[in-house]
C-alpha positions in Angstrom: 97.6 85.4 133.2 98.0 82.9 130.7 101.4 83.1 128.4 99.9 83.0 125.2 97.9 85.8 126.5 101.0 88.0 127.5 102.8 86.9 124.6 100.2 87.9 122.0 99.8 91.2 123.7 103.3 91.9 123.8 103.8 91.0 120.0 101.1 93.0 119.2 101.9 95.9 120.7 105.1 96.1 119.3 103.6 95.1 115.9 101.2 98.2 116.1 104.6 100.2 117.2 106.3 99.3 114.2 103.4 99.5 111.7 103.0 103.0 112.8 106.2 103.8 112.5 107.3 102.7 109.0 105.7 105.7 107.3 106.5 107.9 109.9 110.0 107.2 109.4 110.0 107.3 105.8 108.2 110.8 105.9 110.9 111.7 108.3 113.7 110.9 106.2 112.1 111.7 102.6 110.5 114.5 103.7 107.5 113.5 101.9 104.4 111.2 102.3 105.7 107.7 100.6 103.2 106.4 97.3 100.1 103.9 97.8 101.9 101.2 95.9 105.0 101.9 97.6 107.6 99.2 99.6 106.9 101.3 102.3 103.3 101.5 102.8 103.2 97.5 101.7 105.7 97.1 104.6 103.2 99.5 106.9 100.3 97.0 105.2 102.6 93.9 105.9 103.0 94.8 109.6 99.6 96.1 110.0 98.3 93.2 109.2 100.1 91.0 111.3 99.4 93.1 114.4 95.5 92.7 113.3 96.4 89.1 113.3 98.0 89.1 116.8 95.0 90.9 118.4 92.7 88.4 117.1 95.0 85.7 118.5 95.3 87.5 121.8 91.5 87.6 122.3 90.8 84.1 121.3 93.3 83.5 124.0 91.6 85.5 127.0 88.3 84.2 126.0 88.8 81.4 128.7 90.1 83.5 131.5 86.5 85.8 131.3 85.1 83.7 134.1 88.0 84.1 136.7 87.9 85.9 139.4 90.2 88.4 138.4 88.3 89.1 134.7 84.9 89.1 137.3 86.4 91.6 139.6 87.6 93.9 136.9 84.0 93.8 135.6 83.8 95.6 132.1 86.3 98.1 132.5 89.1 96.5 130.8 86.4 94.3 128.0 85.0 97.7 126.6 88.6 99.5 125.8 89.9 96.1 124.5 86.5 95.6 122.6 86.7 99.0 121.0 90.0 98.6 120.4 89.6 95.5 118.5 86.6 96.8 116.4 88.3 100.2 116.0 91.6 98.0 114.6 89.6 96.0 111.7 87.8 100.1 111.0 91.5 101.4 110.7 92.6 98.2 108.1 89.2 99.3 106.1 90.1 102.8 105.8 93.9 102.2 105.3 93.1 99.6 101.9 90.9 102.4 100.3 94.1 104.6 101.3 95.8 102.1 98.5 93.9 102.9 95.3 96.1 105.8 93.7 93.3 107.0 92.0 91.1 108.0 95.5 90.0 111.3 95.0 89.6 112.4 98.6 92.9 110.8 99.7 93.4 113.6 102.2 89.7 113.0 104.3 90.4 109.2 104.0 93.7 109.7 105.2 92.9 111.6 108.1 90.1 109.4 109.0 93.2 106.6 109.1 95.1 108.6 111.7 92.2 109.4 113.6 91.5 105.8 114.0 95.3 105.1 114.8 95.0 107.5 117.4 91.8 106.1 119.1 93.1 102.7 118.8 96.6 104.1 120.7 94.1 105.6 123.5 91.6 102.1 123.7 94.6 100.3 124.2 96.2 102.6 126.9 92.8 102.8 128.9 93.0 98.5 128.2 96.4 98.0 129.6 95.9 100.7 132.6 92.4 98.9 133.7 94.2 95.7 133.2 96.8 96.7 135.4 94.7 98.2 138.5 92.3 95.9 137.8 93.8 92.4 137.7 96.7 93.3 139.9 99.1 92.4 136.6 102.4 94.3 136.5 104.4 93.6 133.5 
């Protein structure tokens, strides 16, 4: 596997990791959800959008390695969970920007709707990385 490819993937992952975990936190130590205009939620906003950034550099980078044998033998079970993933990803930014407007009136579906789409973007990219790894035989 390519570096850049690992690389991105790795930065990403941790990218997503920390994203989700800045308003977690601060809900864990304020005991309440922190405000749309918030440092908090533009650090969440900061971070989410440089993970959205490394996923689109990570699959510009695989792009060449679709026609190895590896990517051949693998067939489409790692493409569609990465493919979702990705799509699901640039859904979750959507939801989470109307999430900013303090004047949304149903801030509670919308916001669900955002950790619904975390959620499925947590499981795409677990059934990405496990088909990667049985798959193409990569054990990082």
């Amino acid at each position: 596997m390519d570096k850049l490819v690992a690389w991105s993937a790795w930065f990403a992952a941790g990218l997503i990791t920390a994203a989700a975990l800045v308003p977690l936190a601060h809900r864990a130590v304020a005991r309440r959800r922190a405000a749309p205009m918030s440092r908090t939620i533009t650090n969440h906003i900061v971070l989410g959008f440089s993970a959205t950034a490394m996923a689109v550099v990570h699959t510009f980078a695989m792009l060449p390695a679709l026609g190895s044998p590896a990517a051949i033998r693998g067939g489409m079970t790692a493409l569609v969970p990465a493919a979702a993933a990705f799509f699901l990803l640039f859904a979750h930014v959507g939801v989470g920007l109307r999430l900013r407007d303090p004047r949304l009136r149903e801030r509670a579906r919308v916001r669900r709707w955002h950790v619904l789409l975390a959620l499925a973007i947590a499981a795409t990219v677990a059934a990405h990385v496990t088909a990667i790894v049985r798959f193409y035989g990569v054990n990082t």
